[in-house]
N, C-alpha and C positions, 0 to 999 in steps of 0.2 A: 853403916859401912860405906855405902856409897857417898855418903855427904863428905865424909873426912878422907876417905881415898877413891876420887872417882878416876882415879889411875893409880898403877903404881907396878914397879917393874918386879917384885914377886910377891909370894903370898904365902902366909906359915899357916899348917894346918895343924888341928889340935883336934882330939875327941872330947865332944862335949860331954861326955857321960864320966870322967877322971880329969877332977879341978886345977890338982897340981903338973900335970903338962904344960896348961896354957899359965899358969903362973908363974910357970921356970924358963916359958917363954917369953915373959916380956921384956926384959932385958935387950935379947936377941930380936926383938920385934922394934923397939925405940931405937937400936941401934943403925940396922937397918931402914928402920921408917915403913913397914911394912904390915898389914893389917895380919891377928892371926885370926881363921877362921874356925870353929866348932864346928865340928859335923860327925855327922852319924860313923860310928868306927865301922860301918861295911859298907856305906853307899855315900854317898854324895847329893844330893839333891839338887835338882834341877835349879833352886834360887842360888845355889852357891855355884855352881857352873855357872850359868849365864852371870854373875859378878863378874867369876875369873874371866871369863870370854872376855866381856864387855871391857875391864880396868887394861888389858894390854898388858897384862903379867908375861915375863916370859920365863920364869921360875919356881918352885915350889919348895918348902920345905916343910915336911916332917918330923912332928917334935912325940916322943915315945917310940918308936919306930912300928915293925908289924904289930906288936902285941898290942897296940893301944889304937894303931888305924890300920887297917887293913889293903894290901898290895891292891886290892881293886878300887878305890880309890885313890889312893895316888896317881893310878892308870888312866882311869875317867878326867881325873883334872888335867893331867898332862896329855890325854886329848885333846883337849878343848887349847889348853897353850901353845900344843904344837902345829896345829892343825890348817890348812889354807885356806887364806881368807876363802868366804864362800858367797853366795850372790845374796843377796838382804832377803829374800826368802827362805834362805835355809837356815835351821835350828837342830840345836840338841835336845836327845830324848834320850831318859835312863830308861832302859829295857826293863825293869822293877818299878816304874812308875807305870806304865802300860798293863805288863804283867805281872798284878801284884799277889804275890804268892806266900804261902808262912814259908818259914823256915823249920826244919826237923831234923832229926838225929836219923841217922840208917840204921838198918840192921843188917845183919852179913844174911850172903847170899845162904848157907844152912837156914836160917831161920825165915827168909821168904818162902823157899821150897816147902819147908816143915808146914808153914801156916797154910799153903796151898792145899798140901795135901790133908793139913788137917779140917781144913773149910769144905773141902770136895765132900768129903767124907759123910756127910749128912747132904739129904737131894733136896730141902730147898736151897741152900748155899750154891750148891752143884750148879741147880738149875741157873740161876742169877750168873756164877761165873761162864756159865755157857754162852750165856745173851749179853754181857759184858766182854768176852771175847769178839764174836760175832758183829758186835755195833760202833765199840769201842774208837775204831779209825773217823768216825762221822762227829766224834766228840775233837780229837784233835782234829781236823780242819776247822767245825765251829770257832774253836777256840783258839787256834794259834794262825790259820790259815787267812789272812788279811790282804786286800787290794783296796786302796783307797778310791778307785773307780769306780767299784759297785758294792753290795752288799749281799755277793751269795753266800759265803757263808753262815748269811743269819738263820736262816730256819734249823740247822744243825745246830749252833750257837743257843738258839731257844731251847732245842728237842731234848737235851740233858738237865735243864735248868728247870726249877718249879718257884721257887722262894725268892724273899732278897738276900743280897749280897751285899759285905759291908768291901768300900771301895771309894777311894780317892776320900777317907774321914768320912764318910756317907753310905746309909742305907739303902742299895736301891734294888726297885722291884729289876727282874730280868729283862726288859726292853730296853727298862732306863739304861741299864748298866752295857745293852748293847750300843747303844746311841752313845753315850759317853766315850766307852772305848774306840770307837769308831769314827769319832772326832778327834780325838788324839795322831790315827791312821791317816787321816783325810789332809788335818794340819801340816804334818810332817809328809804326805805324800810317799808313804809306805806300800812297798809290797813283802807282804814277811812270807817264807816259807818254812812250813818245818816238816817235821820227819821222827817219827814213833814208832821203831819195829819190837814190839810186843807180840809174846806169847801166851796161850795160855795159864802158863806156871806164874807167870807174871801176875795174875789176879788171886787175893786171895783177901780173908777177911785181916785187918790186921792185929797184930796178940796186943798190943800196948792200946792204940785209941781205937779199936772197933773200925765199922764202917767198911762195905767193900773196896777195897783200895785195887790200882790200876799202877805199878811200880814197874819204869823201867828208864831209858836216857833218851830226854827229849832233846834234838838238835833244832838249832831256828839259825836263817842269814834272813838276809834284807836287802832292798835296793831303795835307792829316794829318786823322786824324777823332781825336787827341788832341792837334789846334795843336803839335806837333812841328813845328821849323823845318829845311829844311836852310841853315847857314848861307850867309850873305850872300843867300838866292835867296826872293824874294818866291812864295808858294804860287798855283798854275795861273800861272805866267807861263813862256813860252818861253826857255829858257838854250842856247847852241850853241857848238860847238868842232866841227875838223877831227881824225874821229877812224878810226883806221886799225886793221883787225886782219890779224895773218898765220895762213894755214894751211901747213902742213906733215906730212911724212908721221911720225906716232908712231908710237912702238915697242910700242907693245902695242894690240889693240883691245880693247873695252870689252863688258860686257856687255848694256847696255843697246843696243835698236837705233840703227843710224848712220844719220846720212841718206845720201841718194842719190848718193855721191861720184864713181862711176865704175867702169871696167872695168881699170885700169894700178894701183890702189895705193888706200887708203883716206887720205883727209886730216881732219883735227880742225884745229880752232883752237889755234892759239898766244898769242904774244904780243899785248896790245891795247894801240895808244898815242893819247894825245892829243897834240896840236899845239898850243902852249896852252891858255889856260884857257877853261873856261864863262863866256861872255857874256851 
């Protein structure tokens, strides 16, 4: 792509996952003179941003429309098109390549309630949602709460985690994967903050994949002291999604200390999903 348009004044997008788009687009692509790009139909990826950034695009089009790419990319790209120049230190960062989280189905709020109350209902569940309420706040900061000046939030970041984690196409043990993320922070010159107001009710085991799950709406903004964007997300302004982690019991414990999980078995963090996108 670069070699045959290392400029070019737009750019057609296509999902790469449904053939006949970009085939019905090349017509409209030769005409134009304009590369079309395949990308993921709900994100963007950071090598097809920095293309767009780099070629001096100042337009975008969209071939399928939402059903085939999704509004939050188009958003992401046309950040990057419209955006001002910025000082040769500053870059873009997909908030899904930092925090990379599955995707899940919801359930209506009746059926969180129910699962609560049906988890409560038996006292070691009980006990576990007690000490998951009670700790829970020290997992989000670990985890969401970032300064790329220092690194306090690590030992909170550790205290939930036991095992590896599969992250950036890679297995890494729990240090590794703080060290990594944390270079991502450093590079870009992030300070994230977020914000979890969870309740009890909000903990329960869940009825479809098990595991104690922590369900409620995480909000995150940011600031860069190098104008690093994350894209699509304007800096200190509030973004939220419905986002879910499960704990369960791992196979090995960790060296560093755990928090305070209990007297029947030790739990770490598992899987984290979001429920659509940041708003």
């Amino acid at each position: 792509m670069k070699k045959f348009y290392p400029a070019t004044k737009g750019v057609i997008i296509s999902t790469g996952f449904n053939f006949p788009d970009a085939l019905s687009g090349g017509p409209l692509a030769g005409k134009l003179g304009q590369p079309i790009i395949l990308v993921n139909p709900t994100s963007a990826s950071k090598d097809v941003l920095g293309y767009v950034d780099a070629s001096g695009a100042e337009d975008v089009t969209i071939l399928g429309g939402t059903s085939a790419v999704k509004d939050r990319v188009r958003d992401e790209i046309s950040s990057v098109i419209n955006q001002e120049p910025q000082q040769e230190s500053a870059k873009t960062l997909n908030i899904y390549d930092l925090f990379q989280m599955r995707t899940a189905s919801d359930i209506t709020p009746e059926q969180r309630l129910k699962a609560h109350e049906d988890s409560m209902a038996l006292y070691e569940n009980k006990y576990y949602i007690l000490q998951l309420n009670r700790e829970f706040d020290k997992y989000i900061q670990g985890t969401f709460s970032w300064d790329y000046r220092n690194k306090d939030n690590r030992s909170n970041f550790l205290a939930f985690r036991a095992t590896k984690y599969w992250y950036d196409n890679s297995s890494l043990t729990t240090d590794k994967l703080y060290g990594v993320m944390h270079q991502k922070v450093k590079e870009h010159q992030l300070i994230i903050t977020p914000s979890f107001n969870y309740n009890i009710e909000d903990i329960f085991i869940h009825p479809t994949r098990g595991g104690y799950v922590v369900s409620q709406i995480l909000s995150l903004k940011y600031t860069s002291a190098n104008g690093s964007r994350i894209a699509g997300w304007e800096p200190d302004t509030w973004y939220s999604v419905r986002y879910e982690v499960e704990f369960n019991y791992p196979g090995t414990r960790p060296t560093w200390p755990l928090w305070n999980y209990g007297d029947y078995g030790w739990l770490a963090a598992g899987w984290d999903y979001r429920i659509g996108t940041f708003k």
